[in-house]
N, C-alpha and C positions, 0 to 999 in steps of 0.2 A: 380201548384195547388194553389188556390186562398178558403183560410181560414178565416172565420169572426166569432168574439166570440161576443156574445151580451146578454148584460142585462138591467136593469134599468139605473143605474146611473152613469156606463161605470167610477167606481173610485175605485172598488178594485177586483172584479172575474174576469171579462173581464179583467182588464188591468194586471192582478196576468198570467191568459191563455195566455194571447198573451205574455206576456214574457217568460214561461216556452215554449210555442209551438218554440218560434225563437231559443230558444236556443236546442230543441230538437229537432225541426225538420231541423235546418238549412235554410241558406238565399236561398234554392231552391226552398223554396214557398211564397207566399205571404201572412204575416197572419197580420190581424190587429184585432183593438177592435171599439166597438161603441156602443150607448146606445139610448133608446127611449127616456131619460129623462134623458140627461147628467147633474151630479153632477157639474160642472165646474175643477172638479179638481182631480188628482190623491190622493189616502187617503195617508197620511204619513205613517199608518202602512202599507201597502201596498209595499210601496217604502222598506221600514226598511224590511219586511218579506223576501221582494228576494234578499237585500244585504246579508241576513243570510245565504245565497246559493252561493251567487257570483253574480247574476243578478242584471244589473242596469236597472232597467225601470225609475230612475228618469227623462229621458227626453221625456217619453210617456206622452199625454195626454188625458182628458175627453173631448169627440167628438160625436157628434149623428150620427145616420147612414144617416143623407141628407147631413152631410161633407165628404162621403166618395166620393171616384171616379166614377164614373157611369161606367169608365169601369170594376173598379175591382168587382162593384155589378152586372151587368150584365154577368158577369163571374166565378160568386162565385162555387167552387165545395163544399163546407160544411159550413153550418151556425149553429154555435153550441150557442144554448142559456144555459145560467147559473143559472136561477132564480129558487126560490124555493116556498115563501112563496107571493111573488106579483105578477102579471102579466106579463107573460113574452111577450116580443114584439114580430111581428111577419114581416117574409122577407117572402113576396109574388114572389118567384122567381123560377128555375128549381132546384136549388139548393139542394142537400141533406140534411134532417134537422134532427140535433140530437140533443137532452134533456141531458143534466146534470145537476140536481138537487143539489143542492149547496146552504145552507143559507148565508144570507147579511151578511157578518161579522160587516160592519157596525151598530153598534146599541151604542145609547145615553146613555143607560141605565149601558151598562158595564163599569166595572173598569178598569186602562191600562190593569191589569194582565187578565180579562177575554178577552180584544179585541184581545190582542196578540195573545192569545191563538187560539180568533178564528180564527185570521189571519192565523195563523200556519195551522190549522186543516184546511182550505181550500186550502191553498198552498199545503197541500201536496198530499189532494185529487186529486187537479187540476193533477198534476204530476205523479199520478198511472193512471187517465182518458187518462193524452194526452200519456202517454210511450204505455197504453193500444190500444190506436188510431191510432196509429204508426204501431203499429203490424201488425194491422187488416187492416191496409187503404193504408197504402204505402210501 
């Protein structure tokens, strides 16, 4: 089964999903991340959020979806987007498509204590969505 999580900036919900899907659903699917408007880079809370779990995504990175494999998009069984409050991109493909509404935790505006926070608050969302995913789909 071939899994794609997709957002804007593919540096902290997509790459938050794709590490909690690998570790929950194990290496017998294919799950990556990707973005319309890659950030360049993994956010650091991001990384810090899934060590607090045990999850190392430090060697994941920020990748649009035209760096992906054409065969693993042409093969995609569920493309799950993350976005909430921007535009979410869109895979014109047979693919199953589900909505997860999810805010950017990235925001300038917050202090460490409020981004962590949100970092947290999406990590753990992500992780009742994909255990709930799991259920239902495999």
């Amino acid at each position: 089964m071939n899994i794609l999580f997709l957002c804007v900036g593919n540096s902290a919900r997509s790459q938050i999903a794709e590490g909690l899907a690998k570790e929950i659903l194990g290496s017998k699917y294919v799950i990556k991340s990707a973005g319309s408007k890659p950030s360049g880079n993994v956010h650091p809370n991001a990384v810090l959020t899934m060590n607090e779990i045990g999850i190392d995504i430090s060697d994941q990175f920020s990748k649009s979806i035209d760096d992906l494999d054409e065969d693993f998009i042409n093969n995609l069984d569920f493309v799950i987007t993350l976005c909430s409050e921007e535009v979410c991109p869109v895979l014109n493909n047979d693919a199953k498509k589900i909505h997860w509404m999810n805010e950017d935790p990235v925001n300038e505006k917050f202090s460490d204590i409020q981004s962590r926070v949100a970092f947290t608050k999406v990590r753990d969302n992500l992780y009742n969505l994909i255990k709930k995913f799991f259920i239902l789909n495999i």
